[in-house]
C-alpha positions as CSV (number, residue, x, y, z in Angstrom):
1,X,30.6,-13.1,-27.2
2,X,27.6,-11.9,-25.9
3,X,25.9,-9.0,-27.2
4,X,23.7,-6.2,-25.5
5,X,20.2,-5.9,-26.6
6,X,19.1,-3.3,-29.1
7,X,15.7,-2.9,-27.3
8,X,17.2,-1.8,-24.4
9,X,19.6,1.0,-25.2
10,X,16.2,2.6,-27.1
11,X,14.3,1.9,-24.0
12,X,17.6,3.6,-21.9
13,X,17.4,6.6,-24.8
14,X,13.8,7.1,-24.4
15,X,13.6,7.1,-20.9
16,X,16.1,9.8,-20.6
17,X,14.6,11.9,-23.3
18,X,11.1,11.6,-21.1
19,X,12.5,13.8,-18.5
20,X,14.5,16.0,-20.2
21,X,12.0,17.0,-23.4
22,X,9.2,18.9,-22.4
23,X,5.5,17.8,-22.9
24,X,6.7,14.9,-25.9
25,X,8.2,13.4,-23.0
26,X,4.9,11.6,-21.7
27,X,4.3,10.0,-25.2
28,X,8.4,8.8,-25.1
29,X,8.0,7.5,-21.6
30,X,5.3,5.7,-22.5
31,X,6.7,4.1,-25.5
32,X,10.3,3.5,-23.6
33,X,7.9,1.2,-21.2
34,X,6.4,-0.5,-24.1
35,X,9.9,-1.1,-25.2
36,X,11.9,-2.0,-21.9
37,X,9.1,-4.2,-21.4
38,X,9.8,-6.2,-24.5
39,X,13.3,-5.8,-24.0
40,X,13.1,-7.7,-20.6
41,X,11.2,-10.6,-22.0
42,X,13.9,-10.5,-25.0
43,X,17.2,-10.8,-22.7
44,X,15.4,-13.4,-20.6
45,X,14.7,-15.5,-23.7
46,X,18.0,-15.2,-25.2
47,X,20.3,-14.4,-22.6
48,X,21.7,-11.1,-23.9
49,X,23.3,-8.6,-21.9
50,X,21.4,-5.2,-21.1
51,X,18.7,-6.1,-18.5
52,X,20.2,-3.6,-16.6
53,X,19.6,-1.0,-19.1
54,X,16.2,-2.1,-19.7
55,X,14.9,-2.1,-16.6
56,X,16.8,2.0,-16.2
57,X,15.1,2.9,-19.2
58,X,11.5,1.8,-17.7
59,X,12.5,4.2,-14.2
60,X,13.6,6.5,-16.4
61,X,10.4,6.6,-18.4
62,X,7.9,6.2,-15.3
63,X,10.1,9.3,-13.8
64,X,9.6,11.5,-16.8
65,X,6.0,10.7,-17.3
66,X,5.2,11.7,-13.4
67,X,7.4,14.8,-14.3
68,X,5.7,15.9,-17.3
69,X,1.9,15.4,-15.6
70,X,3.4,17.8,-13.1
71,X,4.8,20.2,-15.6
72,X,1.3,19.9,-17.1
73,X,-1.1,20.6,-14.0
74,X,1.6,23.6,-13.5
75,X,1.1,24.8,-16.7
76,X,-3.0,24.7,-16.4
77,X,-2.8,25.8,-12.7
78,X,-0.6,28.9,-13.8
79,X,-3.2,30.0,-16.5
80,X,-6.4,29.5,-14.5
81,X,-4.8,31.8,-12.0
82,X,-3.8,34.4,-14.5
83,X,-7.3,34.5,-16.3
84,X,-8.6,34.6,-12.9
85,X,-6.5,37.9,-12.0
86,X,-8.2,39.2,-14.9
């Protein structure tokens, strides 16, 4: 029987939490790429079951990271204007 990889499911779980927790997520999307990276070159090597996953997990954590430099410039575009009201 074939088992799914470990690496992947954490890549899967940190790619998810990228987009959903707010300003950690760029520091967990960047790790989940780091680990669905090593993931992909661990299935390939010993033909486990989860690329799929792996490869999710890096969207996933490319998808947060873009969403959390948005919710940062937001953030800094929101306060500049409201010290400039002032």
């Amino acid at each position: 029987m074939v088992k799914t990889n470990n690496k992947s499911i954490v890549s899967l779980t940190l790619g998810i939490l990228a987009i959903i927790v707010p300003y950690i997520g760029i520091i967990l999307g960047i790790i989940g790429i780091f680990i669905s990276s090593k993931s992909i070159i661990e299935i390939e090597r010993s033909n486990e079951r989860g690329k799929g996953l792996a490869i999710t997990g890096r969207v996933c954590s490319i998808v947060g990271i873009c969403f959390q430099f948005l919710l940062i410039i937001l953030l800094l575009l929101s306060i500049s204007v409201y010290f400039m009201i002032d």
